[in-house]
N, C-alpha and C positions, 0 to 999 in steps of 0.2 A: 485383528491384523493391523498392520500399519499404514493401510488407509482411513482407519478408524479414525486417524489424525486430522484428516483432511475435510474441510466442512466445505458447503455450498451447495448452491443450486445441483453443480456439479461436483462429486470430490477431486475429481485428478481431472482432465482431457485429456488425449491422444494426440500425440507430437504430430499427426496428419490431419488432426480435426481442425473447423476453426466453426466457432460457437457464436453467431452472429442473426441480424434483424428480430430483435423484440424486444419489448420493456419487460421486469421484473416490477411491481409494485406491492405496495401493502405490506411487503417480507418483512419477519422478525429472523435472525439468528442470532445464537448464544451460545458460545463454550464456556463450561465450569470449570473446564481442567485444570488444575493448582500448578506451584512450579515444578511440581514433580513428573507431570506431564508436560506436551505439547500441542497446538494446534497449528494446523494454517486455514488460518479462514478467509471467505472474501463471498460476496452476495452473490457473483456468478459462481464461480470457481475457487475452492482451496487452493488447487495447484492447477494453472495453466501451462501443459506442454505445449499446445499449438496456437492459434490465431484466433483474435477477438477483432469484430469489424460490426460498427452499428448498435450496440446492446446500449439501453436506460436502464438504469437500479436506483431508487428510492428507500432503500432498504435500510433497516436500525440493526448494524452488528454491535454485539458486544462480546466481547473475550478476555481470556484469561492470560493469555501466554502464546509467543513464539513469533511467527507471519502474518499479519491480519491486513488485511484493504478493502475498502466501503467495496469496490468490485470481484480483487483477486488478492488472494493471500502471499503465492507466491508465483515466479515463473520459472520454469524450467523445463526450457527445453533435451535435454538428457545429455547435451554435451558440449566443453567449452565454447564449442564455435558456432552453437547451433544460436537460432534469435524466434523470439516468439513476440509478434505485433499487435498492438492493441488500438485499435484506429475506429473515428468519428463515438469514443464512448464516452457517457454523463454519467456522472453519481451525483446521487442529490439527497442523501441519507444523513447518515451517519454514523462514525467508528467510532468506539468509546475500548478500551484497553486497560484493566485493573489487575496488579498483580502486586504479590505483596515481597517475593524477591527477584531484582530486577534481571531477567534471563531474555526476554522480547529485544527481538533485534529490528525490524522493520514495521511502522503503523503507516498505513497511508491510505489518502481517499481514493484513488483509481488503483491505485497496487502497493502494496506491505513491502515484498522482499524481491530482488531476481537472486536468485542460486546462483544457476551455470548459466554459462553465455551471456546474453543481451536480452533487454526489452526494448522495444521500441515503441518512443507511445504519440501519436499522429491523430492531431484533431482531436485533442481529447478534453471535455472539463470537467471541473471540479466543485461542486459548491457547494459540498458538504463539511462539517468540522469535524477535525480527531482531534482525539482526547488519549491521553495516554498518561498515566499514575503508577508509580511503584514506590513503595514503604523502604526497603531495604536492599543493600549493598549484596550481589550473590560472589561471594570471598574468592571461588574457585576460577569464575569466568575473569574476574578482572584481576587474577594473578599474574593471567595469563595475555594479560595488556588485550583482552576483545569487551573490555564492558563498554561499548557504545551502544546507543538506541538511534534509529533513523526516526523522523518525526516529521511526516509532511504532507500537505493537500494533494500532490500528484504521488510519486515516488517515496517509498522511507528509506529503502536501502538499497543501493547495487547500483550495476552497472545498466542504466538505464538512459535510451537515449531521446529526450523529447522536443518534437516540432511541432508548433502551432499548438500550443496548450493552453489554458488558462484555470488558473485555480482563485477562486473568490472565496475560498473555506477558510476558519483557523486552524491552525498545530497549535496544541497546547501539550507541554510534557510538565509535569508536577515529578522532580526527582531526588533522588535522597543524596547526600552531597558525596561529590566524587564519580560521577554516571557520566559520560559525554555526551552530549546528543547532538549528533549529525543532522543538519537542517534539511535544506530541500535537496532532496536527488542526490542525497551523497551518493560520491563516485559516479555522478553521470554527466551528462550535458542537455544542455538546451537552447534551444533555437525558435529563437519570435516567437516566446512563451509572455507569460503576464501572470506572475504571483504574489497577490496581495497577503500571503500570510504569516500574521503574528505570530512568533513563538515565545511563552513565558521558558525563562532559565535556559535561555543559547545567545550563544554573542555574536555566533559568525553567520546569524541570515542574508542571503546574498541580496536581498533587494526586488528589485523592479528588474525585467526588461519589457520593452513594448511588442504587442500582437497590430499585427495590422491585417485590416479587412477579413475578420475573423467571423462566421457566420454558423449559427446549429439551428435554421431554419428547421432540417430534414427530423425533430423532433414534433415541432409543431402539429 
């Protein structure tokens, strides 16, 4: 079936659920699926429809292709106006993304991709590294002017809107020439966030903004 696609703790949640208070630790996940397939992965959830509030993951994803996030793969709430929240969450893992023709659109430490709608992502950090590799050019996707890759410690792709974040992770993308990659939070915004991360082969990283009085005591 076609949740087969969807890896995590959990594959999909429910646009009424919200998947919150407990650490995940010690996790391994791995998709082998080649470019012929797809996946959305992410240590809690492949596809979050509904609300995340409080969750740690320490978790080592590796994948192959499509949506991937140290947390959640993708978010989607089921329709343009709907928003799905991700609030006071840490990853503290790590994504790694290897494909060999480049089709992956969103890699990110707290979330990979949003679909439809909004994410909103509140009190969140990040101190994991992604890594993302692709060998080769996929001719069909970038005919059609979409071969970009998102590549970032919070957000990779979409419309994503972040307050009071902070990402101390790297983005690394290693790309074959002609692939664009969209830095942090393409398409989103951010507000008294703080991200420290490098990316190899992207020109337009936005930088620094300052966090002030930012605290994840409630881990401790």
């Amino acid at each position: 079936s076609s949740q087969e696609h969807y890896t995590g703790l959990f594959g999909i949640t429910h646009a009424e659920s919200t998947v919150r208070n407990f650490s995940l630790t010690n996790s391994y996940f791995e998709s082998i699926i080649g470019w012929n397939g797809y996946a959305m992965m992410g240590s809690i959830a492949g596809q979050l429809a509904g609300n995340m509030d409080t969750v740690y993951s320490d978790a080592i994803v590796n994948s192959a292709y499509m949506h991937v996030g140290g947390m959640v793969g993708r978010t989607n709430p089921g329709s343009d106006t709907g928003v799905c929240e991700i609030k006071n969450c840490w990853f503290d893992g790590s994504v790694t993304v290897n494909e060999e023709t480049c089709k992956t659109q969103g890699v990110g430490g707290i979330l990979g991709k949003v679909v439809k709608g909004k994410a909103e992502l509140t009190d969140c950090l990040n101190t994991a590294n992604t890594t993302y590799t692709a060998t080769a050019v996929n001719d069909t996707i970038a005919s059609a002017g979409k071969q970009n890759v998102g590549v970032a410690g919070l957000c990779g792709h979409g419309s994503a809107t972040m307050t009071n974040c902070i990402n101390t992770g790297t983005a690394k993308a290693t790309l074959p020439t002609g692939i664009t990659v969209q830095g942090v939070n393409y398409n989103g915004t951010r507000t008294n966030c703080i991200d420290s991360t490098s990316v190899a082969n992207y020109n337009g990283y936005k930088g620094y903004t300052e966090l002030k009085n930012k605290n994840f005591s409630f881990y401790d």
